[in-house]
N, C-alpha and C positions, 0 to 999 in steps of 0.2 A: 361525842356522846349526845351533845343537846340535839345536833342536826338531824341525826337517826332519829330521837324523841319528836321531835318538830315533824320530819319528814310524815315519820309511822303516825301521827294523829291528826295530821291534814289530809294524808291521803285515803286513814278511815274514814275519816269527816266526807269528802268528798265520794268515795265509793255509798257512805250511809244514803249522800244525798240523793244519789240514780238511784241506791235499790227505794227508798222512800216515796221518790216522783215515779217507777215504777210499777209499783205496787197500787198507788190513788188511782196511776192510769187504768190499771187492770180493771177497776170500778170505781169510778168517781163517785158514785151514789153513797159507797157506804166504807169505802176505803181513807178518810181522811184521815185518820187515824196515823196508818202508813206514812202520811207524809208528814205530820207532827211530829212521830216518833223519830222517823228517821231522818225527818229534814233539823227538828230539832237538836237532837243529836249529833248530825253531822256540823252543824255550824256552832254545837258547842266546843263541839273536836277540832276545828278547823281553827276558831279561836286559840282553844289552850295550845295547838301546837303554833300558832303566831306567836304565843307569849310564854314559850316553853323555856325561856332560861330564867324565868321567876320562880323559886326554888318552892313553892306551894304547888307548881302548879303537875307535877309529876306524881303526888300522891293523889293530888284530886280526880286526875286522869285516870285512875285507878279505882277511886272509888265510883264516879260516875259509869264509868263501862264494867263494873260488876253488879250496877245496880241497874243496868242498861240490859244486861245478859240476863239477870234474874226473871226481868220483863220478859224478855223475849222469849225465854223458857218456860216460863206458865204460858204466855200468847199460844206459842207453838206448841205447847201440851195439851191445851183445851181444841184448836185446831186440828191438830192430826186424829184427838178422840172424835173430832165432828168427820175427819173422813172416814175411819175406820167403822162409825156409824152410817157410812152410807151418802155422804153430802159430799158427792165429786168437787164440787163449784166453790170447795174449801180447798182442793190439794194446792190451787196455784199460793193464797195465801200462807197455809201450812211450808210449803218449800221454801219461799221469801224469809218468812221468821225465822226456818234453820239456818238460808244462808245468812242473816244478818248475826246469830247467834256464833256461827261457825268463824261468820268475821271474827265479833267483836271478842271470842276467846283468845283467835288466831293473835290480834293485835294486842291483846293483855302480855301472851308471852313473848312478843315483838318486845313490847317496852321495858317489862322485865329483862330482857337478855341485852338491851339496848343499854340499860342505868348502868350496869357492870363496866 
């Protein structure tokens, strides 16, 4: 059980990291953001799942990545209203936020079905 937990939250961490450093690349200028959110993110995950048999650290995983997805779903709700208004040069960032949101649900019910 812990290994699955450890596994699923190093390798969101690690996946946050590229889409993060991805995302800055896509525009350095004004993209930092991108690699804050998800460089930070990713290397909180990567952490808790190194110290994933400290028995805190499975509920905090939880709460961290629903308050991580909350973000990401206003982010990517204010973006897709900027494409849907008309600003192309939003879709790349707009897709980035769903797939990291897409993730970071994805792996909520990883670790859920993982503690079982």
């Amino acid at each position: 059980m812990t290994e699955r937990i450890s596994t699923g939250l190093i390798l969101y961490g690690i996946i946050l990291l590229i889409l993060g450093f991805v995302g800055y690349l896509s525009n350095p200028q004004k993209a930092k953001t991108s690699l804050f959110s998800g460089g930070g993110m990713g290397v909180l995950s990567i952490l808790l799942g190194y110290f994933s048999k400290l028995p805190f650290v499975l509920p905090l995983s939880f709460i961290l990545i629903i308050l991580f997805s909350l973000m990401l779903l206003w982010r990517a709700a204010i973006t897709w209203k900027l494409v849907q208004a008309g600003n192309k040069n939003k879709l790349f960032a707009a897709s980035l936020l769903s797939i990291m949101l897409f993730l970071s649900l994805l792996t909520l019910g990883y670790l859920y079905l993982a503690q079982k």
